[in-house]
C-alpha positions, 0 to 999 in steps of 0.5 A: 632627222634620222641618226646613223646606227651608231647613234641609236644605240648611245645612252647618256650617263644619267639615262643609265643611271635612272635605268640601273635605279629602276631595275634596282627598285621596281616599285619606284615609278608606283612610288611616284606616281602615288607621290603626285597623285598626293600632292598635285591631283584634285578633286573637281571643284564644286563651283556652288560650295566654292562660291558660298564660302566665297560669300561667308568670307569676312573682310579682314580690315587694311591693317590688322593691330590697328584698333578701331577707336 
C-alpha cells in the first residue's frame, strides 16, 4: 500500500524525539548495543561439559528443614 506525498514525509512526536537523542549523543546506539551484548549474547553451550555437571548435581530432598531422622 503506497502513501500519498504528504504522507511520506510525517513523522510521529516520539520518532522525533528518539531523532533529536540521537543526533544529541552519537555513541548511544554503540552504548546499546554493548548493553545487549552484556546481558542477552552468549557464549555457544558446551553440550559435554554442560551434560556432566548435569550429572554431578546432587539431588536436594522434597523438603529442605525436614531432618531424616
Amino acid at each position: 500500500m503506497k502513501f500519498s506525498k504528504q504522507f511520506s514525509l510525517y513523522q510521529s512526536e516520539a520518532t522525533q524525539f528518539i531523532n533529536g537523542l540521537k543526533e544529541a549523543n552519537p555513541h548511544l546506539e554503540q552504548g546499546q548495543r554493548d548493553g545487549r551484548a552484556l546481558l542477552w549474547d552468549k557464549a555457544p553451550v558446551d553440550l559435554d561439559n554442560q551434560r556432566r555437571i548435569a550429572e554431578a548435581r546432587v539431588k536436594q530432598q522434597a523438603y529442605v528443614y525436614q531432618n531424616k531422622n
